[in-house]
C-alpha positions as CSV (number, residue, x, y, z in Angstrom):
1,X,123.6,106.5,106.9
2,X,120.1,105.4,106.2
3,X,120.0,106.1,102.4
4,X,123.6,105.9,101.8
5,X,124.9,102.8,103.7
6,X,122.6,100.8,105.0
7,X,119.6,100.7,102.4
8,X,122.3,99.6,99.4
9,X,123.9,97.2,101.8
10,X,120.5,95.8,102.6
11,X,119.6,95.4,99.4
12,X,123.3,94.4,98.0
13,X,122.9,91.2,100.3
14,X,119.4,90.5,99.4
15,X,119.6,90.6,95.0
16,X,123.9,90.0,94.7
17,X,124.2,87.5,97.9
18,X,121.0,85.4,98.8
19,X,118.9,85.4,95.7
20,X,121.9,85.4,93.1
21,X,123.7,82.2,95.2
22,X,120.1,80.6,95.4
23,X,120.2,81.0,91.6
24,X,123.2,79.8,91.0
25,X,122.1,76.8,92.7
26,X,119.2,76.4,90.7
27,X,121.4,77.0,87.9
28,X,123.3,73.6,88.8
29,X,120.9,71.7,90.2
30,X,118.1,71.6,87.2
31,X,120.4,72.2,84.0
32,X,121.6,68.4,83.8
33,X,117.8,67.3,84.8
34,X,116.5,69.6,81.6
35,X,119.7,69.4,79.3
36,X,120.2,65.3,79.8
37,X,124.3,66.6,80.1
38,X,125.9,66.8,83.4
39,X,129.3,67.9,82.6
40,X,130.5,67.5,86.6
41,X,132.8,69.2,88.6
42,X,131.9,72.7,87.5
43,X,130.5,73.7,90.8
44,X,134.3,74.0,92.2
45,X,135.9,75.7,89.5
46,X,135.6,79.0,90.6
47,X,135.5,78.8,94.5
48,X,131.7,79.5,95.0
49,X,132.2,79.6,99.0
50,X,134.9,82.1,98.6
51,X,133.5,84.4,95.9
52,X,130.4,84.5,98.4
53,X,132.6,85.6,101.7
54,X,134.5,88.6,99.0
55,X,130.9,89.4,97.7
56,X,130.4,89.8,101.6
57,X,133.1,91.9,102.5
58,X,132.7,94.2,99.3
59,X,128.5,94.9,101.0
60,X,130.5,95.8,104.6
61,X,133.2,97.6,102.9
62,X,129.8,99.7,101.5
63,X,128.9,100.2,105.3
64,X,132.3,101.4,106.2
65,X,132.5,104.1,103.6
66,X,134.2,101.9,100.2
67,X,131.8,101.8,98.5
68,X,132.2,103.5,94.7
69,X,129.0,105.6,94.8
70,X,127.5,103.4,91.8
71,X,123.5,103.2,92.8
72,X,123.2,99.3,92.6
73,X,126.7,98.5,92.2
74,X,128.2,100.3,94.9
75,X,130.9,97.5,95.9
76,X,134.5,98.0,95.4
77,X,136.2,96.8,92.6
78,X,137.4,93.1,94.3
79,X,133.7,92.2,95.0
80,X,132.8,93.1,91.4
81,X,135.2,90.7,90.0
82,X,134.0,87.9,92.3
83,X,130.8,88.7,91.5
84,X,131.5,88.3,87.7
85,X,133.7,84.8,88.8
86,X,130.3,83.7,90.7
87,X,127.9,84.4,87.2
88,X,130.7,83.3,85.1
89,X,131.1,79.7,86.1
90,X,127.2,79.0,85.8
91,X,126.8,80.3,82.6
92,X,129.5,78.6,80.7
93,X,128.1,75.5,82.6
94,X,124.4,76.0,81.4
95,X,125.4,76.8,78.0
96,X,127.9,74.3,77.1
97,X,125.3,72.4,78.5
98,X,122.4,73.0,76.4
99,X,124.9,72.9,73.3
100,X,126.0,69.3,73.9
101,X,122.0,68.3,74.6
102,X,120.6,65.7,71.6
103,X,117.2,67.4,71.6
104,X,116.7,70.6,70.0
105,X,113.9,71.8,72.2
106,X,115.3,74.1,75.1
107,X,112.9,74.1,78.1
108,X,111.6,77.5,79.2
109,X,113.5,77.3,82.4
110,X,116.8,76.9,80.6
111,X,115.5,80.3,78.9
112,X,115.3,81.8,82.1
113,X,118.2,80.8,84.2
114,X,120.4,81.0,80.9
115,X,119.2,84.1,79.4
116,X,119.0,85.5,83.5
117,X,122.4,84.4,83.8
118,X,124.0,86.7,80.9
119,X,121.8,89.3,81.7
120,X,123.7,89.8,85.4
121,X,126.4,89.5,83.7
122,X,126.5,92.1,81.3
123,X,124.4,94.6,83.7
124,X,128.0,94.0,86.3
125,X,130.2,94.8,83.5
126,X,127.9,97.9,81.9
127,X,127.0,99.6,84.9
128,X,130.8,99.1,86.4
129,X,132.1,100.4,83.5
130,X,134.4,103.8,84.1
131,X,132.5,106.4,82.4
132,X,133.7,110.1,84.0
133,X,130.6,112.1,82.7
134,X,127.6,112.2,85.1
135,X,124.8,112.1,83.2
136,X,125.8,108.6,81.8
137,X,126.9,107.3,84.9
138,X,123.3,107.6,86.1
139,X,122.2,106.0,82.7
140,X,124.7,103.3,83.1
141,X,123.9,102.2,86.3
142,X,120.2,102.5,85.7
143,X,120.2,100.0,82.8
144,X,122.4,97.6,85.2
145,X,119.8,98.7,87.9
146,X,117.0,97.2,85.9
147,X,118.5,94.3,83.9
148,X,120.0,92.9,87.5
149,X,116.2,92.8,89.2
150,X,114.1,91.9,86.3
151,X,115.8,89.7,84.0
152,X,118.2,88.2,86.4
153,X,116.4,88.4,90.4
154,X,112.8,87.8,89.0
155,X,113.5,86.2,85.9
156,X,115.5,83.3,87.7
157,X,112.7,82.7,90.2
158,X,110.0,82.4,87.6
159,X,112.1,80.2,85.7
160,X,112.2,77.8,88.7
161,X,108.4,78.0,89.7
162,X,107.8,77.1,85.6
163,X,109.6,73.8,86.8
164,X,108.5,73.4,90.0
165,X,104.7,73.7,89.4
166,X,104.2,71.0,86.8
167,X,106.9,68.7,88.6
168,X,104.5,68.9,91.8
169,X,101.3,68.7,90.4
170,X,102.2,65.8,87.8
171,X,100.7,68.3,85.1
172,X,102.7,69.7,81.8
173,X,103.1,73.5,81.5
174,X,100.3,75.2,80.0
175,X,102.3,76.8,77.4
176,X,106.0,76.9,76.4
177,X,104.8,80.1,74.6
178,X,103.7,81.8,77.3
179,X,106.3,81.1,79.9
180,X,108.7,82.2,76.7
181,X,107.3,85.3,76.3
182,X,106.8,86.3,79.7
183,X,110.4,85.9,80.2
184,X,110.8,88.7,77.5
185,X,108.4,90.8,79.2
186,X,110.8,90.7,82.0
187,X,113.7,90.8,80.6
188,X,113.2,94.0,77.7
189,X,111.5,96.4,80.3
190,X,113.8,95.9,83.1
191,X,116.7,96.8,81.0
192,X,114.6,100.4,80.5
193,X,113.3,100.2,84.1
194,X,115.8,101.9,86.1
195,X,115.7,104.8,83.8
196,X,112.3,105.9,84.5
197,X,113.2,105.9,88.8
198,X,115.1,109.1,87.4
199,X,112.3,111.0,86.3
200,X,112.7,114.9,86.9
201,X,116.1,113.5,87.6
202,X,119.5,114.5,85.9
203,X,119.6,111.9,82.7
204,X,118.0,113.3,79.2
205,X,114.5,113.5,77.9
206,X,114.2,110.7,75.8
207,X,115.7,108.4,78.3
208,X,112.6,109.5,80.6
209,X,110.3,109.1,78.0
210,X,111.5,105.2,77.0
211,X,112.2,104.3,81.0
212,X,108.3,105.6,81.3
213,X,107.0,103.7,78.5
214,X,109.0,100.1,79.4
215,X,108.2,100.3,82.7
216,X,104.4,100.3,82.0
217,X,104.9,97.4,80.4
218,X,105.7,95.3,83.2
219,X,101.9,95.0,83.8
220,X,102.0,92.3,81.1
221,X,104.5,89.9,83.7
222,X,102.2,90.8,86.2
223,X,99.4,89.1,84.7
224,X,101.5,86.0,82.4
225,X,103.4,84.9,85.8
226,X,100.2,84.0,87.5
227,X,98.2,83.0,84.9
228,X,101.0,81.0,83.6
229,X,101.5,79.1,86.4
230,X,97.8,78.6,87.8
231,X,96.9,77.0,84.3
232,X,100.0,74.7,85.0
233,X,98.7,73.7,87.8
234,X,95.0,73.3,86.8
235,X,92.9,70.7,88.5
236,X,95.8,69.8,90.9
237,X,95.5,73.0,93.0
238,X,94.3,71.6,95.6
239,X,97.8,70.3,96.4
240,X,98.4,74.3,97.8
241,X,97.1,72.9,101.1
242,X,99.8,70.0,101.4
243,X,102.8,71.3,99.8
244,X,104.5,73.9,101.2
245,X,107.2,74.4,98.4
246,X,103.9,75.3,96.2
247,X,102.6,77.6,98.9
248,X,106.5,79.2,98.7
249,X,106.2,79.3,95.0
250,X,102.9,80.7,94.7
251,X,103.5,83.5,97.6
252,X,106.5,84.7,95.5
253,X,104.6,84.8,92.3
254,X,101.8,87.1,94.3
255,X,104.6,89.6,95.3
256,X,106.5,89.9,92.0
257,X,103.2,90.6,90.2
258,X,101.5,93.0,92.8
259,X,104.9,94.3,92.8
260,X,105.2,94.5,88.9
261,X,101.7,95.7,88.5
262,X,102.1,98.6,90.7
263,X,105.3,99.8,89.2
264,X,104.2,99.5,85.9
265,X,100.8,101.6,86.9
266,X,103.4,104.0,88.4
267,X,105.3,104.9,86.0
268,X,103.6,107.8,84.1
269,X,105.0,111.1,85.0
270,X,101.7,112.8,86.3
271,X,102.4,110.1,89.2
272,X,106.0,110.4,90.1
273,X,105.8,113.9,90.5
274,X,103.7,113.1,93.8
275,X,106.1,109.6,94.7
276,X,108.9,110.1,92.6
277,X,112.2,110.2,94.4
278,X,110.6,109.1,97.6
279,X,110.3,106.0,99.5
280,X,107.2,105.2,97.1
281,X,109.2,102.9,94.3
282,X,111.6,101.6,97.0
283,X,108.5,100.3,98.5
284,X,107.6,98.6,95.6
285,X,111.0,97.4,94.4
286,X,111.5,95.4,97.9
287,X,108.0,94.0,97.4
288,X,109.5,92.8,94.1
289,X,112.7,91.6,95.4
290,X,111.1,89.7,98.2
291,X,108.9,87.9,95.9
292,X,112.3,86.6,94.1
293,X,113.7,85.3,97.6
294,X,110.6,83.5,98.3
295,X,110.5,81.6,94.7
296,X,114.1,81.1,95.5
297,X,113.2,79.7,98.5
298,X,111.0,77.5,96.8
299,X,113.6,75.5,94.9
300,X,115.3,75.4,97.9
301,X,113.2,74.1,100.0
302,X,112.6,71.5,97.3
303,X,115.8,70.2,96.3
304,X,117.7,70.3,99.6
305,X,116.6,67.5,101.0
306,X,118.1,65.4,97.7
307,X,121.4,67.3,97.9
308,X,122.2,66.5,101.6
309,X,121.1,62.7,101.1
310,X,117.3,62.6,102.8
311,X,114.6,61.7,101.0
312,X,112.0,64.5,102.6
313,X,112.1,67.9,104.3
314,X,113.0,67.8,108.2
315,X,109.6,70.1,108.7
316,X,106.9,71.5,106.7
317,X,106.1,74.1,109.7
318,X,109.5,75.9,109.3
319,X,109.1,76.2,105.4
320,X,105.5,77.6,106.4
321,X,106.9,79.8,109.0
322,X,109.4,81.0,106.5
323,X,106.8,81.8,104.0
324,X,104.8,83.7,106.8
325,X,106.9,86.2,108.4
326,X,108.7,86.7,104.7
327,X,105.2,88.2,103.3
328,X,103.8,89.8,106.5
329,X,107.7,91.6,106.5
330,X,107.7,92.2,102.8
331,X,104.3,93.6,102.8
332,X,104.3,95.6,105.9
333,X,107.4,96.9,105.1
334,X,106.4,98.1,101.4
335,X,103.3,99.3,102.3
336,X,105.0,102.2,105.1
337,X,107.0,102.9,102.4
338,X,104.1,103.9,100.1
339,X,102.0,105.7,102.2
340,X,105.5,107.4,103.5
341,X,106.5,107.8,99.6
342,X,103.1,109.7,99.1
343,X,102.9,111.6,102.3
344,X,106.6,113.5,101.4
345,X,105.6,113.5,97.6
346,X,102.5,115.4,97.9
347,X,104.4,118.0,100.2
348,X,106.9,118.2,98.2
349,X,104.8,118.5,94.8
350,X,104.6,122.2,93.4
351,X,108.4,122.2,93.0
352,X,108.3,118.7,91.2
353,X,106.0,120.7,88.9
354,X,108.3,122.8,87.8
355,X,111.2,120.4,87.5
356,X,112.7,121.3,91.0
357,X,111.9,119.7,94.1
358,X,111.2,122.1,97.1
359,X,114.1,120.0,99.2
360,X,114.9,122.7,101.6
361,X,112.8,125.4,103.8
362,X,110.3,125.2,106.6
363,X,107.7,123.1,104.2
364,X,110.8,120.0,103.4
365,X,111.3,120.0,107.9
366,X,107.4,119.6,107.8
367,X,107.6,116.7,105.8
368,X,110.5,115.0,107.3
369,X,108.5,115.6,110.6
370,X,105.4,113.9,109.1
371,X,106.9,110.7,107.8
372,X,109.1,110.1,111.2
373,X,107.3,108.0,112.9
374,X,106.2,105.7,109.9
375,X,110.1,105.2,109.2
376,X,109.9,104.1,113.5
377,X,108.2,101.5,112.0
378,X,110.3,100.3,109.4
379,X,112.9,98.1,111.9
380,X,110.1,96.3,113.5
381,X,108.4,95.2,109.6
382,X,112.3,94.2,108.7
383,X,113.2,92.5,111.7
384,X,110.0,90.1,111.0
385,X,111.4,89.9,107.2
386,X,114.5,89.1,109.1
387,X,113.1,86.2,111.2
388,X,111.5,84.9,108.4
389,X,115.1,84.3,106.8
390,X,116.5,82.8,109.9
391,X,113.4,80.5,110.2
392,X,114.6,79.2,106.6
393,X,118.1,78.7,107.7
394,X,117.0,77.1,110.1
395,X,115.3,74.4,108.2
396,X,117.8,73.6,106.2
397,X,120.4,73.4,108.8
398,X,118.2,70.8,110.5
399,X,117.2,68.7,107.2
400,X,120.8,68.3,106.7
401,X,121.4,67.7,110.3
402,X,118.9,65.0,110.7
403,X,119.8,63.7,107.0
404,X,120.2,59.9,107.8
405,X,117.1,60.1,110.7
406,X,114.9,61.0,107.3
407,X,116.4,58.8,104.6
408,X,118.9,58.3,102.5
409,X,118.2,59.7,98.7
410,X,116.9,57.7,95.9
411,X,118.8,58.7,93.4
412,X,116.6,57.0,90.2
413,X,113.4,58.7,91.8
414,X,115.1,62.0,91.4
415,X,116.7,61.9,88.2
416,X,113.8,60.5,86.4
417,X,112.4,63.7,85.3
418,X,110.5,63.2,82.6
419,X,111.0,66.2,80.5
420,X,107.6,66.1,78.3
421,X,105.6,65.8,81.3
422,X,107.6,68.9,82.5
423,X,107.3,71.0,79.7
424,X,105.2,69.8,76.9
């Protein structure tokens, strides 16, 4: 139940329902800011509030026993077309977008939410694909794997702190350069990065090898995010302790590069045959994917008040509460993970050495018996994550609540980006 039901449901909801819907607003929200081209009306084409309830039911149907076995992907065959209707609207609307736009420089976050955008959607078409023979199945759904939390998840965040953080601080963007090629250093490993979460696993040797060698470098995003965005930011940090949307933005970067630094670090084979196929990476991957919500968050945080007609947030100390319990959940909860990844790794060692884990016996009850009580813990760690979540909703529901009690919005303030300032 644990590893088969609830674990993809968890992170089902987490990647294909909050961050990809938070995303998606992103997607709708800053493309006519960045593009100068509204074209209206596209939000409604394709039923966003519906797609999101069949995207739902496809994650229970997983929980019930539907789900198609796909690691990843494992919703039925309805959910996967909504899913493809939600990513489909957005990217025609970014891209017809940033075709009709009179200036020929794309901004770095178009890169990201475009080039995100048509990443998801190829990963839901590739790793859904029928293919029969098992072996390709597990390379199939390990490309989609990847693609989905690095070039579409992470990439997508990052794309919105690169807007955020100059538009805060009043600064331009260190370097179009920079924020362009860490998006590639996202985007070209995490197609290779599920492969290498299969090592001494049953895909081929060369897949192993370019999994391992892609996934190392992910240590380059872990360094270009932050750097990226601190130099942005230069000589208006200070800001951090007054605005909580940077705070939001800056916690996510922190987890999606600790989170990217210590998969890439892991990746070598000497190490996965302590952690591999444990707990260890899953650690590390919900680490990453919490990092995503919280930059998610961010934008959130940031544009509601605009959308539901008030001209500030109905409370910082929600936000801040959000960004608390999110990290101290995220964290907690990867770290038992690790320690519970190495514990049952090291046990279960000698056999990795050979190419066959020792998953049976007196020695596999041992371990089982010696990471208990650290998955005991696991419930408590997530129910905080969980809180943290609520907290958000929370805020929302109340800015929009108390909408007309804060202001109504002033609509030339916040179209008036200036784009150079933004991105020069």
């Amino acid at each position: 139940a644990s590893f088969g039901r609830i674990w993809p449901m968890a992170t089902l909801t987490l990647v294909f329902g909050a961050i990809t819907f938070a995303h998606i607003g992103s997607t709708y929200h800053l493309t006519p800011r960045l593009t100068g081209v509204d074209l209206g009306g596209s939000t409604e084409r394709f039923g966003p509030m519906v797609t999101g309830v069949l995207v739902g039911l496809g994650i229970l149907s997983v929980g019930f026993g539907f789900g198609d076995g796909r690691p990843g992907f494992e919703t039925g065959p309805l959910a996967d077309v909504a899913l493809l209707l939600a990513l489909l609207g957005p990217t025609v609307y970014i891209l017809r977008s940033t075709l009709k736009k009179e200036e020929s420089t794309i901004y770095p976050t178009i890169w990201y939410l475009a080039g995100g955008l048509v990443t998801a959607l190829t990963a839901v078409v590739v790793a859904n694909f029928p293919i029969s023979e098992a072996t390709g199945s597990f390379v199939q759904t390990a490309f989609g794997r990847g693609a989905v939390l690095w070039g579409w998840a992470v990439a997508g965040g990052v794309g919105a702190a690169f807007y955020l953080v100059p538009k805060l601080t009043g600064r331009p963007l260190f370097s179009r350069q920079l924020a362009v090629v860490t998006f590639f250093s996202l985007l070209v490993p995490g197609l290779f990065y599920g492969l290498s979460t299969h090592l001494f696993g049953p895909i081929p040797d060369w897949a192993e090898a370019v999994g391992v060698g892609m996934r190392f470098t992910l240590v380059v995003p872990a360094v270009s995010i932050p750097v990226g965005l601190v130099l942005s930011g230069e000589g208006r940090l200070d800001l951090l302790r007054d605005n909580v949307v940077l705070r939001l933005v800056f916690g996510g970067a922190a987890l999606v590069s600790v989170g990217a630094l210590v998969s890439g670090l892991t990746a070598f084979p000497a190490v996965q045959s302590a952690v591999g196929l444990t707990t260890f990476d899953m650690g590390t991957e919900f680490l990453v994917v919490s990092g995503a919500l919280l930059l998610s968050s961010a934008m959130a945080v940031h544009a509601w008040p605009g959308v539901v007609g008030a001209t500030r947030s109905w409370s910082d100390v929600t936000a801040e509460w959000h960004l608390r319990l999110t990290v101290i959940g995220a964290v907690s909860s990867a770290v038992v993970m690790w320690i519970a990844g190495v514990v049952a790794g090291s046990s279960m060692r000698a056999g990795a050495s050979t190419g066959a884990y020792a998953n049976y016996g007196e020695g596999f009850a041992e371990t089982l018996s010696s990471v208990s009580l650290l998955y005991v813990l696991l419930p408590a760690t997530g129910l905080i994550f969980m809180m943290g979540q609520f907290v958000l909703a929370r805020h929302l529901w109340a800015t929009q609540s108390h909408a007309d009690e804060l202001g109504e919005e002033d609509d030339a303030t916040d179209a008036s980006v200036d784009g150079e300032e933004v991105t020069a």
